[in-house]
N, C-alpha and C positions, 0 to 999 in steps of 0.2 A: 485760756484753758476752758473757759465756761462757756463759749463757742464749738471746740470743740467735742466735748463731752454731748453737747447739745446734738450735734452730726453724729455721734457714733449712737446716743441711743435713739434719732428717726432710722437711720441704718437699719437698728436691729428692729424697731417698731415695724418697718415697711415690710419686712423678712419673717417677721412673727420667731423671732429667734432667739428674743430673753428668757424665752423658756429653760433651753440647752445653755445656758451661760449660769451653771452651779460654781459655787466657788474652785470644786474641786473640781469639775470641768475647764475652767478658766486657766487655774492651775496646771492644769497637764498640757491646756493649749501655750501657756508660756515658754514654756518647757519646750516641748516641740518646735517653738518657733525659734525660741533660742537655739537651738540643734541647727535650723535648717543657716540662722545665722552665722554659727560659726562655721559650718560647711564651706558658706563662700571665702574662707582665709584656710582651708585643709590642705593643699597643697603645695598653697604657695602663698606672696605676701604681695600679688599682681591681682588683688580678688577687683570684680567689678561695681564699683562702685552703685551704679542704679542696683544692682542685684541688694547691694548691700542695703542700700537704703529704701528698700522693698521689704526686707526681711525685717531689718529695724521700725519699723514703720509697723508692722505685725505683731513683733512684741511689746511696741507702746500701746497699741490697739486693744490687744489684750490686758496688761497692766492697768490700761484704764478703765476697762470694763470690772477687772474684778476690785478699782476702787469704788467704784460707782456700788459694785453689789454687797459690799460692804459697809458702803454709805461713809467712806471717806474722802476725806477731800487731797487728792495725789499735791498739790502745793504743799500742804499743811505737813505730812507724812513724812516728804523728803526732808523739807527744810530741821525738822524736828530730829531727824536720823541723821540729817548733816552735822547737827550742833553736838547729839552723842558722838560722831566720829569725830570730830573737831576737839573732840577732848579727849580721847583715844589718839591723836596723831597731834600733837603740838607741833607745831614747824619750827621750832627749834628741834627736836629729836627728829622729826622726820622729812625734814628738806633733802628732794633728790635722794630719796632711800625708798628701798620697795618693804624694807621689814617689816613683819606683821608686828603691832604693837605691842603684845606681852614681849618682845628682843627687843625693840627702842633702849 
């Protein structure tokens, strides 16, 4: 991860482009990219996969940017929202169920 992160901000250093990367810049780019993500499964369920993973690759891009500008660490964040949803979903109540948890 600390490779990465390390590439995405010379990226933006060489571009002079931390500027435009406001939180809620960042956020709307999510957003957007997420769109253009699910675009590639709107028709059908034959979507292309480099397309796919073009677009996913965008929204990571962004997510990590607006952890960076929040000066979080993206490992730390998930694992931490894993362990609240892991107690929100016991696999005993939720194995093989798509139920939102308050119906568990």
């Amino acid at each position: 991860m600390e490779e990465l992160i390390k590439e995405i901000k010379q990226f933006n250093k060489e571009r002079d482009w931390d500027k435009f990367h406001t939180p809620e810049n960042l956020a709307k780019s999510i957003a957007i990219e997420s769109g253009e993500l699910l675009e590639c499964f709107q028709w059908n369920n034959n979507c292309n996969k480099d397309e796919v993973c073009e677009e996913l690759a965008d929204v990571f891009t962004y997510c990590i940017q607006m952890a960076m500008k929040l000066e979080v660490n993206p490992e730390e964040i998930i694992l931490k929202k894993l362990e609240k949803t892991r107690k929100k979903y016991p696999v005993d109540k939720a194995k093989g169920v798509s139920t939102k948890y308050d119906k568990l």
